[in-house]
N, C-alpha and C positions, 0 to 999 in steps of 0.2 A: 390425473397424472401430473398435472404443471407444478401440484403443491409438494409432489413427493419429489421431483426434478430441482425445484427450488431449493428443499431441501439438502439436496443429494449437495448443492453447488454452493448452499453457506457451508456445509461441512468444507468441503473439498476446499474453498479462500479463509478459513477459519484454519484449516491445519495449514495452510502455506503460510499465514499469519504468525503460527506458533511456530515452525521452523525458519522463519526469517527472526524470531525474537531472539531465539535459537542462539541461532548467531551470532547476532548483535550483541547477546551478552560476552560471548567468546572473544570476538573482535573490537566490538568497541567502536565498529562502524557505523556511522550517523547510515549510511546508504540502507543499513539493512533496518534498522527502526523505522526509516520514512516506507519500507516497503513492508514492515510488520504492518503499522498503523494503515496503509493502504487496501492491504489485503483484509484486514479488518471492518473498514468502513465495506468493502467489498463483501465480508459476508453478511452486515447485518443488511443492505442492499436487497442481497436473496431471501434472504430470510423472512424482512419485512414482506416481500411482494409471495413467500410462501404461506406465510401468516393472513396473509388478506389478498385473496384471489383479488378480489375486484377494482384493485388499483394495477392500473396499466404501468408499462414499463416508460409512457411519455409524461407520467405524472410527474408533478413536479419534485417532489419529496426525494421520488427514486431519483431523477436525474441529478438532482444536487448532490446526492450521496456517491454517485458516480463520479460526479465534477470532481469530487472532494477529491478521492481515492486518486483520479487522474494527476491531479495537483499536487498532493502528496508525491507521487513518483518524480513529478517534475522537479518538483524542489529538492528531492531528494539526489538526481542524480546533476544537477544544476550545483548544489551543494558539494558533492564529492568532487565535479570536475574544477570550482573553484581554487579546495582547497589541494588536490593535486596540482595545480597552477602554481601556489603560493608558494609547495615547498621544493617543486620544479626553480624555480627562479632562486629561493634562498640556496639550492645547492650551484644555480651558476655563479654565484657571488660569494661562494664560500663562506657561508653562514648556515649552522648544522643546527 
């Protein structure tokens, strides 16, 4: 049951992956690329541990892959609130 579960849940962060790319192509927002590539590492995460029952979720491999995924989001909305900052400030000094 755990391989078809795993399964079930690279699909499901492989399609959020594909509709954040979605996106990103639309918009042009870094925010949604760092959460395409997130969701990505995200599915191959499941995938891998569907692929190979007998690696546990505290192995090291899987956690890294998580880290990764986690950090990508960080960066990414770290990123957007940056550059929201920047053009915050250029319009109080009126500079467009």
């Amino acid at each position: 049951m755990n391989p078809i579960l795993g399964g079930a849940l690279a699909m499901a962060t492989w399609l959020a992956s594909v509709f954040f790319f979605r996106f990103w192509r639309v918009t042009r927002d870094r925010l949604f690329l760092f959460f395409c590539l997130s969701f990505a590492t995200l599915a191959l995460n499941w995938l891998g541990l569907a692929w190979a029952p007998a690696l546990s979720e505290a192995h090291e491999g899987v956690f890294l892959l998580r880290l990764l995924a986690f950090v990508l989001i960080i960066i990414g909305v770290v990123d957007k609130n940056r550059r929201s900052s920047r053009s915050l400030q250029r319009r109080e000094h009126g500079h467009f």
